[in-house]
C-alpha positions in Angstrom: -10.9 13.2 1.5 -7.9 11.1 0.6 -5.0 13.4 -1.6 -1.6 12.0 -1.8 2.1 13.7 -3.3 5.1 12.0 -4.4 7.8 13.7 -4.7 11.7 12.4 -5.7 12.1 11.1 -2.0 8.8 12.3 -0.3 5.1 10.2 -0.4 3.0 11.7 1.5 -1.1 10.9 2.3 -3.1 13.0 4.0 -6.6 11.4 5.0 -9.6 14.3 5.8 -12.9 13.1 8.0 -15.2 15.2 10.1 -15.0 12.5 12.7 -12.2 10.1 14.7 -11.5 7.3 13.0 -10.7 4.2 14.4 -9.2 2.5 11.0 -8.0 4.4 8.0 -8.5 2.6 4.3 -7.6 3.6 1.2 -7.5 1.6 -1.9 -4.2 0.3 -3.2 -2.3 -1.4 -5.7 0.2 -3.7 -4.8 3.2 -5.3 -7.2 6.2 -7.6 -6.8 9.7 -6.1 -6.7 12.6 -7.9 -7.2 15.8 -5.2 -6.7 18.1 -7.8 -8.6 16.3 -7.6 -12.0 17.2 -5.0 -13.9 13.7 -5.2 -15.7 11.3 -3.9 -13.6 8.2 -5.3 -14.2 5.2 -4.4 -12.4 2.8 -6.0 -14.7 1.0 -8.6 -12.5 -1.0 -5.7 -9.9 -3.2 -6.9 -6.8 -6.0 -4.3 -6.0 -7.0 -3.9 -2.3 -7.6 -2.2 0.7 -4.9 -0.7 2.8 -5.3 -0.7 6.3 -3.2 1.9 8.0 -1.8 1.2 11.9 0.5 4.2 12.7 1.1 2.3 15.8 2.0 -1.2 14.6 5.1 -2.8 15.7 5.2 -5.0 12.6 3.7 -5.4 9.2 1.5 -8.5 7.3 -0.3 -9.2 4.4 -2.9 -11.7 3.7 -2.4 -14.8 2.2 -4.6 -13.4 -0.5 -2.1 -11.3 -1.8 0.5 -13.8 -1.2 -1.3 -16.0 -3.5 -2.2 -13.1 -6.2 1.4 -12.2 -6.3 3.0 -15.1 -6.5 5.0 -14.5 -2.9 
């Protein structure tokens, strides 16, 4: 069971299984974000899985998304 909260400065997931899991998913949504505009526009959405790694000492995407989004 996947249930998430956002507050003003809080996200928060929780993820529920009966059993250890050695990857958690969840589907996602991913936009560009340019902080310089002051139009925000989120229109051009990638859908996905997330991968979660608690443990990661760094972060990647695919090139997938790269592509999708225009990176």
């Amino acid at each position: 069971m996947l249930s998430t909260y956002s507050g003003r400065e809080v996200h928060v997931i929780t993820l529920r299984e009966e059993k250890i899991l050695k990857v958690l998913e969840s589907s996602i949504e991913i936009s560009k974000f340019d902080p310089s505009q002051k139009d925000v526009s989120r229109e051009v959405r990638f859908k996905t899985t997330a991968i979660w790694d608690t443990g990661a000492s760094s972060s990647v995407i695919t090139q997938e998304v790269v592509s999708a989004l225009s990176l």
